[in-house]
C-alpha positions in Angstrom: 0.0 0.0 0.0 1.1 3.6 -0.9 0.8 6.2 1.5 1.5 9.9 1.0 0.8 13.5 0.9 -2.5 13.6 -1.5 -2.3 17.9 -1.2 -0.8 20.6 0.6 -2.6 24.4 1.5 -0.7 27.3 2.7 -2.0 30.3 4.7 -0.5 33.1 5.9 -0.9 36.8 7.6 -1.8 39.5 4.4 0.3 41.7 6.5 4.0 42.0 6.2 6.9 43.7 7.8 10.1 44.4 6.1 13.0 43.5 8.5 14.9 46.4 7.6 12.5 48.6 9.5 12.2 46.9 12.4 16.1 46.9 12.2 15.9 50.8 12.0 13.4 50.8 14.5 15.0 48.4 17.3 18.6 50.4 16.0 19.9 46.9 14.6 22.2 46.8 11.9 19.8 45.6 8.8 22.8 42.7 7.8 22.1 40.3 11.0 18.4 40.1 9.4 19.2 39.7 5.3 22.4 38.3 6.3 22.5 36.6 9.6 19.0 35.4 9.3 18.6 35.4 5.5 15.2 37.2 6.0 13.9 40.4 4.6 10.5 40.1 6.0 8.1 39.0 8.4 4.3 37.9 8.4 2.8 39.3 10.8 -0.9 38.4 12.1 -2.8 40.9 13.3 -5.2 40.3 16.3 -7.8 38.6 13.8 -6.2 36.2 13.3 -4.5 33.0 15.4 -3.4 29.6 14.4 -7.0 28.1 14.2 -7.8 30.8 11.3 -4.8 30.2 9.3 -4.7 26.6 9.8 -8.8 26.7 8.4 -8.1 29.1 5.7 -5.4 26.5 4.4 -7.0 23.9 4.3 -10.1 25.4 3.1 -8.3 26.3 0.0 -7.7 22.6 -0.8 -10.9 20.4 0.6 -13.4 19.3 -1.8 -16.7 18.4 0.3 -15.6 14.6 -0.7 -12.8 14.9 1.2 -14.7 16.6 3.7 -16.7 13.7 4.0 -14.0 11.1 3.8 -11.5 12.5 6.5 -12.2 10.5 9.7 -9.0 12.3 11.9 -8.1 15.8 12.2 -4.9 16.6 13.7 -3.2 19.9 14.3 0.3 20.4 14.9 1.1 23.8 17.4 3.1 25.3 19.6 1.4 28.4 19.9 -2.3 26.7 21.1 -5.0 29.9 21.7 -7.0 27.8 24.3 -5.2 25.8 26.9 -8.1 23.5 27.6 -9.6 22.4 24.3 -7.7 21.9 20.8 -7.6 24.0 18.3 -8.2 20.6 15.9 -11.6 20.9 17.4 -12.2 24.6 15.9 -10.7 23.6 12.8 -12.7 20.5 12.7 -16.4 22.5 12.7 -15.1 25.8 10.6 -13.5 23.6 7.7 -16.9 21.1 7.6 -15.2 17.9 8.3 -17.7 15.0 9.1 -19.0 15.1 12.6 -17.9 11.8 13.5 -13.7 12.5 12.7 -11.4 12.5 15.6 -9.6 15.5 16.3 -7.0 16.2 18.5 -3.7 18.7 19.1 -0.2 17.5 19.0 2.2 20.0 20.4 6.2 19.9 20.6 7.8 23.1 18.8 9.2 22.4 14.9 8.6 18.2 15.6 5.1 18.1 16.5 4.2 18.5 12.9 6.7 15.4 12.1 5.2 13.3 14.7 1.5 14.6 13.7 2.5 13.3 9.8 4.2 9.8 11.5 0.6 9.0 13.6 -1.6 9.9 10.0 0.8 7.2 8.2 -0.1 4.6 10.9 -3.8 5.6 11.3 -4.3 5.1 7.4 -1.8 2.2 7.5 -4.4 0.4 10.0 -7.2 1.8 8.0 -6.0 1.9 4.5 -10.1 4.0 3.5 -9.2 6.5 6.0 -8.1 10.1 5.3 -6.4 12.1 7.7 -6.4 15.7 7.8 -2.7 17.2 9.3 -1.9 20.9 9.4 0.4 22.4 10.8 0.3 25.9 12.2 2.0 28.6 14.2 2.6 32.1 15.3 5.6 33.3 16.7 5.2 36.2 19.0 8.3 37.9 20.1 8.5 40.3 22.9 9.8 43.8 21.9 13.6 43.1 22.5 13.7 39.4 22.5 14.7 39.1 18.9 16.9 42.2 18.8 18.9 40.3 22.2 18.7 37.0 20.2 20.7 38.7 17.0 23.6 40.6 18.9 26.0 37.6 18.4 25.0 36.6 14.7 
C-alpha cells in the first residue's frame, strides 16, 4: 500500500513587515536580518487572526466536500495553542466542515510536532487503509519587543 501526501494548502498573515525597518526601528544593523538570518520580511498576524484561522483558511483552500466527507482524523500540529483546555483541531474540525464523527486532536512539541503529527496519520491510514487524515500544521511566533533584537547581537 502507498501512503503519501495527497495535497498541501498554505495560509499566511496578508500583513507583512520588512525587516529592515524593524532593524531601523529596534537600531539593529539591517545585515544580522538579510544576512544573519537570511530574511527580509516578516508575516505578521494581526489580532484577527490566530493559528486556528490560518490553519482553516489552508486547508479550506484545498478540501473538496468529498474529502470533507472522507476524513475520519483531524490533527493539528502547534506550539502556539490559543486555548489551553480544548484543541484548536476541534475549531478547525467544525469551521472547515469535516464530518461530525472524525477524531480531532492537538499535537504539540515546537518544529517536531508537525513530524510526529505526519508519522501518527501514516499509521492511522496504515491500520485503516479507507481512511483520510487531515494534518496541518500551524503557528505564530510572538516575540516580545527586544527578545529578537537580544537574540541577533551575536550573529
Amino acid at each position: 500500500m502507498t501512503i503519501g501526501i495527497d495535497k498541501i494548502g498554505f495560509a499566511t498573515s496578508q500583513y507583512v513587515l520588512k525587516l529592515e525597518d524593524l532593524a531601523l526601528a529596534r537600531q539593529v544593523d539591517p545585515a544580522k536580518f538579510s544576512q544573519g538570518l537570511l530574511i527580509e520580511s516578516f508575516s505578521v498576524a494581526p489580532i484577527t487572526e490566530d493559528i486556528i484561522t490560518l490553519a482553516a483558511s489552508a486547508a479550506d483552500q484545498i478540501l473538496t466536500d468529498e474529502d470533507r466527507a472522507k476524513i475520519d482524523m483531524v490533527i493539528l500540529a502547534t506550539e502556539s495553542s490559543t486555548d489551553q483546555s480544548k484543541a484548536s483541531a476541534i475549531y478547525v474540525h467544525h469551521l472547515v466542515g469535516i464530518q461530525p464523527f472524525a477524531r480531532s486532536f492537538e499535537v504539540k512539541q515546537a518544529c517536531y510536532s508537525a513530524t510526529a503529527a505526519l508519522d501518527y496519520a501514516k499509521l492511522h491510514v496504515a491500520s485503516k487503509p479507507d481512511s483520510r487524515v487531515l494534518v496541518i500544521a500551524s503557528d505564530i511566533a510572538r516575540y516580545g519587543v527586544d527578545l529578537l533584537a537580544n537574540q541577533l547581537k551575536d550573529l
